[in-house]
C-alpha positions in Angstrom: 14.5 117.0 -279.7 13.0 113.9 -277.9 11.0 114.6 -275.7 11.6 111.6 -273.4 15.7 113.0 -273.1 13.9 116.3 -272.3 11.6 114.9 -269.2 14.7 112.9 -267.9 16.8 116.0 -267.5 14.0 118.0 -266.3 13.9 115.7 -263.6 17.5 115.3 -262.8 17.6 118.5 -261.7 14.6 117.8 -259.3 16.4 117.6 -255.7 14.8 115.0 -254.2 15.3 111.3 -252.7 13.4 109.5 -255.3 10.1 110.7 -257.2 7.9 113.6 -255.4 4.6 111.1 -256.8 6.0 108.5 -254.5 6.2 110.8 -251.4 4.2 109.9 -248.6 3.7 111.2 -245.3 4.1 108.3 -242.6 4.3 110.3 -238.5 3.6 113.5 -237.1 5.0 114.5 -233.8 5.8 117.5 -231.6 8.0 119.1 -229.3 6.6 122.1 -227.3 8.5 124.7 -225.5 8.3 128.6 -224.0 9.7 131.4 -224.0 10.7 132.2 -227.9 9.0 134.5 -226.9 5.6 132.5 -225.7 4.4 128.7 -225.5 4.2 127.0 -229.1 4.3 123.7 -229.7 6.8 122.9 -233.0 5.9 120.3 -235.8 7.4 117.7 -237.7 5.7 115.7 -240.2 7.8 112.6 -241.2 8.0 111.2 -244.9 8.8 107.9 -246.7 11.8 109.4 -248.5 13.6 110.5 -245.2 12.3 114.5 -245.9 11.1 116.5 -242.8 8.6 119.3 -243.4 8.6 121.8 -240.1 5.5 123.9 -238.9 4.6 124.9 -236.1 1.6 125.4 -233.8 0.6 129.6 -232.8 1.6 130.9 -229.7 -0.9 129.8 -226.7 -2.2 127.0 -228.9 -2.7 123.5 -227.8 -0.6 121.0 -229.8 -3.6 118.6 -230.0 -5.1 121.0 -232.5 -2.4 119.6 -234.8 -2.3 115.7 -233.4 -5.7 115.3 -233.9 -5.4 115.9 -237.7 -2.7 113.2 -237.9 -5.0 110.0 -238.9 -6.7 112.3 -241.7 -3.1 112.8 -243.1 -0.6 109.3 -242.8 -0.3 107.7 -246.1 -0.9 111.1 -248.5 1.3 113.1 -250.5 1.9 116.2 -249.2 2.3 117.9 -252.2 -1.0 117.9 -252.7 -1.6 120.4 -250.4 -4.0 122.3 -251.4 -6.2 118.9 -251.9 -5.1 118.7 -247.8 -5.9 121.6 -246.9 -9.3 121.1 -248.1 -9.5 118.2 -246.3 -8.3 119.7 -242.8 -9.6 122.9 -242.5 -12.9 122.6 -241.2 -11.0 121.5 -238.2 -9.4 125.0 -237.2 -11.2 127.7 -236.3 -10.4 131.9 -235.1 -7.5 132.8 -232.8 -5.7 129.8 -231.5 -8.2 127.1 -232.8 -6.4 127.9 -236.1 -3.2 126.8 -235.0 -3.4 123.4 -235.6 -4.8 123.5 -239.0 -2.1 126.4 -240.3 0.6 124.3 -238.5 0.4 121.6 -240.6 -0.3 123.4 -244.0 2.6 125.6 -243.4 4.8 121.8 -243.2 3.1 120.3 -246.0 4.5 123.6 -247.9 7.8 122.6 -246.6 7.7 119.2 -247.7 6.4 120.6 -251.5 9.6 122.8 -251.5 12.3 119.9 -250.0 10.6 117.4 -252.6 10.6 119.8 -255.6 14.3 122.0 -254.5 12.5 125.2 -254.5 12.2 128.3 -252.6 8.5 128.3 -251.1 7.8 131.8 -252.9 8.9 130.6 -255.7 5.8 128.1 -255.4 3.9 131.4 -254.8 4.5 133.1 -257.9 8.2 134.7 -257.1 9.3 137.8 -255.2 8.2 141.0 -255.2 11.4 141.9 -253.0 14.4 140.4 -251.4 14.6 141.7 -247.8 11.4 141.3 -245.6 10.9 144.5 -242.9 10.8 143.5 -239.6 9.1 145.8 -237.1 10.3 145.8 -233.6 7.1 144.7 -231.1 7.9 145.9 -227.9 6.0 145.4 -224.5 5.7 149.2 -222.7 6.2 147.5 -219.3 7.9 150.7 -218.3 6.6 153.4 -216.3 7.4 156.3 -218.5 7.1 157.1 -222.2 10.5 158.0 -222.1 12.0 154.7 -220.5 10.1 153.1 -223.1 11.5 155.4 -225.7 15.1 154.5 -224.7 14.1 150.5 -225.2 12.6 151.7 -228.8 15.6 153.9 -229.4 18.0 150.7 -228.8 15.8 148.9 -231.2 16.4 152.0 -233.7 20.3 151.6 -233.0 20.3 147.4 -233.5 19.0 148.6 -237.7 15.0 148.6 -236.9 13.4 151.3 -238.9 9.5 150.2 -237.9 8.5 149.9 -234.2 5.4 148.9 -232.4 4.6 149.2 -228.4 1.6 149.0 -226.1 -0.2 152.0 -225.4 -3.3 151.1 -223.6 -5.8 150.0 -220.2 -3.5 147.9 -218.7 -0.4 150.9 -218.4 -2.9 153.1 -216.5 -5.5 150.5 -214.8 -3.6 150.8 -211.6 -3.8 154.5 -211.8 -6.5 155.9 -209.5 -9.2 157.9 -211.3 -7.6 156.6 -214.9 -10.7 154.6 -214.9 -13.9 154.1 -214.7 -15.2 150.0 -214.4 -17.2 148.1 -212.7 -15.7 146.2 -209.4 -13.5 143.3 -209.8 -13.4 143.6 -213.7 -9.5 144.9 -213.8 -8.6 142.0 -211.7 -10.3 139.0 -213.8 -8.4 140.7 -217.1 -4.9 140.6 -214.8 -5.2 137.1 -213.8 -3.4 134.0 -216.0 -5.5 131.9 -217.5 -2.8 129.8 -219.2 -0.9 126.5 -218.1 -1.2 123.1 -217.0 -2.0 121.1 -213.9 -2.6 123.0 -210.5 -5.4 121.9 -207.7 -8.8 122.3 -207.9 -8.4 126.0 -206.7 -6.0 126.7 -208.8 -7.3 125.5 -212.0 -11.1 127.6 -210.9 -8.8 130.4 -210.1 -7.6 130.0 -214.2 -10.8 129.0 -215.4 -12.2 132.7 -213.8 -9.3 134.8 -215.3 -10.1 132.6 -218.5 -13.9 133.9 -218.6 -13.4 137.6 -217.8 -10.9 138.0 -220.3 -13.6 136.1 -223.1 -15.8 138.9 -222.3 -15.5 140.9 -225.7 -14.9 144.9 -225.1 -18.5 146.6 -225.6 -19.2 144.2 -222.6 -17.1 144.9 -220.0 -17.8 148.3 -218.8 -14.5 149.5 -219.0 -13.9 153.5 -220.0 -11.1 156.0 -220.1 -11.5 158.5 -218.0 -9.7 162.5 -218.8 -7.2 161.7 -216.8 -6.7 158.2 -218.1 -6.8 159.4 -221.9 -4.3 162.6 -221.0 -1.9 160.0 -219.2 -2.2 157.6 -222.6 -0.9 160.6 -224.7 1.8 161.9 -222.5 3.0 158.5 -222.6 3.1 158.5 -226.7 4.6 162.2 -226.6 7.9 161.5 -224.3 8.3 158.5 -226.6 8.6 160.3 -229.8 10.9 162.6 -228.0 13.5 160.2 -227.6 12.9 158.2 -231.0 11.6 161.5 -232.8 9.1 162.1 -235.1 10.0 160.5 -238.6 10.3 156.1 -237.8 6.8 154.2 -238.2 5.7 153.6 -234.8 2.3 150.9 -234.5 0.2 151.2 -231.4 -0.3 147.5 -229.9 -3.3 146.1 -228.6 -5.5 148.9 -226.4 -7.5 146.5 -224.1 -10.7 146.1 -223.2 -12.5 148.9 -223.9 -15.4 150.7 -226.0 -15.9 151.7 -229.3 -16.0 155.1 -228.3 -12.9 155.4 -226.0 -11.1 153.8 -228.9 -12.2 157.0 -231.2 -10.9 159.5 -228.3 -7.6 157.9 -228.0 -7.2 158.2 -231.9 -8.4 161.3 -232.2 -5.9 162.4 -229.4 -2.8 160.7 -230.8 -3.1 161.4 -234.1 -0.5 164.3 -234.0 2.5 161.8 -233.3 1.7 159.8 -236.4 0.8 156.1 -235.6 1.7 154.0 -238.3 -1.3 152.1 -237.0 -3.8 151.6 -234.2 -4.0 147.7 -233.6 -7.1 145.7 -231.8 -9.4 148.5 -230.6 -12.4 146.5 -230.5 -13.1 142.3 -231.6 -12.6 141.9 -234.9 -15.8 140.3 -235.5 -17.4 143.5 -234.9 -16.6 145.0 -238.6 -19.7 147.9 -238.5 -17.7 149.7 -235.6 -14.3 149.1 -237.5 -16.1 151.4 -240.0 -16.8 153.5 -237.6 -13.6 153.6 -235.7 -11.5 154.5 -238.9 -14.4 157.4 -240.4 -13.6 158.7 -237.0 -10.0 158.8 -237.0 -7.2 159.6 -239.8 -5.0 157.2 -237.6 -4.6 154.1 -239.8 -6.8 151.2 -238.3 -6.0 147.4 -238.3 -6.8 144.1 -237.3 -7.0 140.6 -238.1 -4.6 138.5 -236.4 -6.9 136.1 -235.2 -9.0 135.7 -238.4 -9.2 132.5 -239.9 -9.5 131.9 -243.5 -9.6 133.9 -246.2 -13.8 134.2 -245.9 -13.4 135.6 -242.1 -11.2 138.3 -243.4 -13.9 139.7 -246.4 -16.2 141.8 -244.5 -13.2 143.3 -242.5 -12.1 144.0 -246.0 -15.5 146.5 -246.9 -15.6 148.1 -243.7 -13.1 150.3 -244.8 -10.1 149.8 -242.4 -6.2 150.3 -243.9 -4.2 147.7 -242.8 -5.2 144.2 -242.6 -2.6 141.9 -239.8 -3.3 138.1 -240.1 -1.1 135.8 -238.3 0.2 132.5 -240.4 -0.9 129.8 -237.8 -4.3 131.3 -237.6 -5.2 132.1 -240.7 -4.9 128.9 -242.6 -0.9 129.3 -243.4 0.8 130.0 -245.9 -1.3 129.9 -249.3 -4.8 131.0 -247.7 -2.7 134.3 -246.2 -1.3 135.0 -249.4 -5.1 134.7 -251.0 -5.9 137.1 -247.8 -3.0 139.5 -249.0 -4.2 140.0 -252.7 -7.7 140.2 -251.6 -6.8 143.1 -249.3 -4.8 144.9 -252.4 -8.0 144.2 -254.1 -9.7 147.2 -251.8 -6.4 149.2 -251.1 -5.6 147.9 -247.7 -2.2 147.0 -246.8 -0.9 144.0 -245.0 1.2 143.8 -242.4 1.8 140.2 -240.6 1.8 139.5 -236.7 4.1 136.5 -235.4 5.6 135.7 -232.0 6.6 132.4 -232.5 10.2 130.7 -233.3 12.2 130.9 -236.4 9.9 128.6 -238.3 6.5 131.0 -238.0 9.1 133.4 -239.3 9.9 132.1 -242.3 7.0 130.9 -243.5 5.7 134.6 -242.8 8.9 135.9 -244.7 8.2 134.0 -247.6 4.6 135.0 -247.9 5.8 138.7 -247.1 8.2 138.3 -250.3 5.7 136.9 -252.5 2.6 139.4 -251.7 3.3 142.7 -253.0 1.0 145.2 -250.5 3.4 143.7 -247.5 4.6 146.5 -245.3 6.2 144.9 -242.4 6.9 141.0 -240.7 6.3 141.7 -236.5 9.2 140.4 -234.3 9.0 139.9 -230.7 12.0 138.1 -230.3 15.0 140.3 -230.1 15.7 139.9 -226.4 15.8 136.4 -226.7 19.1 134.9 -227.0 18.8 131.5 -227.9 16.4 132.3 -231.0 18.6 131.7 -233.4 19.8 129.0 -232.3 16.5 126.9 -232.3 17.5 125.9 -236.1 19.7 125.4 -238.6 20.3 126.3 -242.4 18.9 129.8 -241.6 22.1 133.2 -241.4 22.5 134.3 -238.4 21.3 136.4 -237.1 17.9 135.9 -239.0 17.2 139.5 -238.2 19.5 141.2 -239.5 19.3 145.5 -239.8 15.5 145.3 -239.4 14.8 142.9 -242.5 15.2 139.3 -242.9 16.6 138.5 -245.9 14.7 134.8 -247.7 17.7 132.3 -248.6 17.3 130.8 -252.5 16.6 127.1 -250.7 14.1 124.6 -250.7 11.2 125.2 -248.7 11.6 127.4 -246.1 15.2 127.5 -246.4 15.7 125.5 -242.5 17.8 122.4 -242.5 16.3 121.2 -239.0 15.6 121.9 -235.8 18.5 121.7 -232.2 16.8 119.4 -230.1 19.6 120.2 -227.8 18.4 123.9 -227.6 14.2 123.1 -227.3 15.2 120.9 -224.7 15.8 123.6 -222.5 13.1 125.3 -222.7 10.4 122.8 -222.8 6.4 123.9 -221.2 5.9 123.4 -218.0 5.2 119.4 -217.5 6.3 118.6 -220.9 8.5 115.3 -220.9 10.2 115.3 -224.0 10.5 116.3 -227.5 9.0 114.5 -230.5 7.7 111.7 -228.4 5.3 109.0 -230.4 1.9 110.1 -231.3 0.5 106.4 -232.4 -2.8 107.2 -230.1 -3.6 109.3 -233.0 -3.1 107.2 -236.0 -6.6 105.3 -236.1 -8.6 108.4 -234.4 -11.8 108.9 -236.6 -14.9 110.5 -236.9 -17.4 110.9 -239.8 -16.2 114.4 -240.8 -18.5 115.6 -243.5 -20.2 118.7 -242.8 -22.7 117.9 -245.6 -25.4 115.3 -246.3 
């Protein structure tokens, strides 16, 4: 056989506008918007061949952390990504100083895929399954375990068969003798320290709730009281009496509290089951994870504001059972599959937080296909109308039955974004969508960390 005929039909069958070696990546711009179900600012990185790769920013993230990678990027291929990444990712940082750096990995994936015709997972090392679990997030804004049960129980009915809700400070801060803190603490961690513009008292007024809610939990004097913890388990026991006792149902973020209180919550739900107790304490502090989850049978997990695969390892001896990074903090798509089979590696699970638009979702879904201790994809979504309808290429509804289902298409699988829909819900003092970015073509700095 010759093997010149061979290479030339190889490549025929290669989807793509002319060679993937020619690709280059020539504009990076933005369009940020709220409500889907948070503020994230969604990415498009522009090519020489006409091919658009999509990524977007986390939830609460500014959209410079992406921009200002922009003049590091124009003029590469971006199917070199992990070469890019490289490059990029002393950049990011935890929580939402990640965001720009897993934004733009998670695009140059898509680019890989669109240039190549193939699946991302595929790219990955192919599928471990077909359908990706979705648990239901749901806020317990209501006053009652059992009107919360009835929002989970609607959930249950719409095909969910994993749930999560809060169960926590801020359900029983108001309540008198719950507890025990000093003055004015509860109001800092109740203020908004998020968007734009404002006066000069209204931006110190943000910058205050913005401090008191960086105060990490050992700090802030904050405890349970009886009361408080017998109020927190009421709440959990008339919500498994209208869901029952047999669907997976994760405990959401606790609040600001100790170490300790953390234990006597766990100990005192673990008769209903938790599937997991999520964000007791800062992640950083991996010694008291080990001692949280000696002190507990309740599964214990964190991790959705770890960046990189080395922030995750010593979370990974301290002994905790389910590990919960978030794509657009932890370096995207490749470095939370590396974080997935390291977690096998010590018999942890991983389970994967996103609130973001379809696009976080899918590049989740395909890392959720292609790592095999996955147990469930978060969505937060499900009252929001127009979520499908941010792009195209995609079934609808995504979410479909509790599991997403990963179409056989190149990259993640989206054709493109409805500017028509984004436009609607733009961020408050946002002008438009995709609007140049030139100011950040030449931008430059010296960025070795080394000499």
């Amino acid at each position: 056989m010759n093997d010149t005929n061979t290479a030339g039909t190889i490549e025929s069958n290669v989807r793509t506008d002319s060679r993937p070696s020619d690709l280059r990546i020539t504009d990076i711009r933005v369009a940020e918007i709220i409500g889907a179900p948070f503020t994230s600012a969604l990415l498009k990185i522009y090519t020489n061949q006409g091919i658009v790769g999509l990524g977007e920013v986390r939830d609460g993230a500014s959209a410079t952390y992406a921009l200002m990678l922009k003049s590091r990027l124009l003029g590469e291929n971006p199917c070199d990504v992990d070469r890019l990444f490289r490059r990029i990712k002393q950049f990011g940082g935890h929580g939402r100083q990640g965001g720009g750096v897993s934004a733009v990995e998670i695009a140059l994936w898509d680019l890989a895929g669109k240039a190549y015709g193939v699946p991302i997972y595929q790219m990955l090392g192919g599928k471990f399954r077909d359908k990706v679990r979705v648990y239901c997030d749901t806020d317990a804004e209501k006053p009652s375990g059992t009107e919360t049960g009835k929002r989970l129980k609607e959930r249950m009915d719409r095909g969910f068969t994993f749930l999560k809700m809060d169960l926590g400070l801020m359900q029983i801060a108001h309540i008198p003798g719950a507890v025990v803190g000093p003055a004015g603490v509860l109001d800092g961690l109740r203020g908004n320290p998020r968007g734009r513009g404002g006066s000069l008292d209204e931006r110190k007024a943000r910058n205050l709730a913005y401090d008191a809610q960086n105060v990490m939990h050992p700090f802030t004097g904050l405890h349970f009281t009886e009361k408080g913890i017998d109020l927190l388990e009421q709440y959990i026991h008339e919500v498994r009496q209208v869901i029952g006792d047999e669907i997976p149902l994760a405990i959401d973020h606790v609040g600001h509290i100790s170490l300790q209180d953390g234990i006597r919550l766990a100990r005192r739900i673990e008769k209903y089951a938790p599937a997991w107790l999520e964000d007791v304490i800062p992640w950083q502090y991996t010694e008291q994870y080990r001692q949280l989850q000696q002190a507990t049978s309740v599964p214990i997990c964190t991790g959705e504001d770890i960046y990189l695969k080395e922030g995750f390892e010593p979370l990974l001896k301290s002994g905790i059972s389910v590990i919960h990074p978030d794509l657009l903090t932890s370096g995207g798509i490749l470095e939370t599959k590396k974080i997935g089979d390291a977690a096998q590696d010590h018999g942890i699970a991983m389970a994967i937080h996103m609130a973001e638009s379809p696009i976080a979702a899918m590049a989740a879904a395909h890392v959720a296909v292609a790592t095999e201790n996955f147990m469930a994809l978060e969505y937060h979504s499900v009252e929001v109308d127009w979520w499908d309808d941010i792009v195209t290429g995609l079934p609808k509804p995504l979410v479909k039955n509790g599991f997403i289902t990963v179409p056989d298409r190149p990259g993640l699988g989206i054709d493109d974004v409805v500017d028509e829909v984004i436009s609607q819900h733009l961020q408050e003092g946002v002008k438009g969508i995709w609007q140049p970015t030139d100011h950040w073509n030449d931008e430059f700095s010296w960025d070795r960390t080394w000499s």
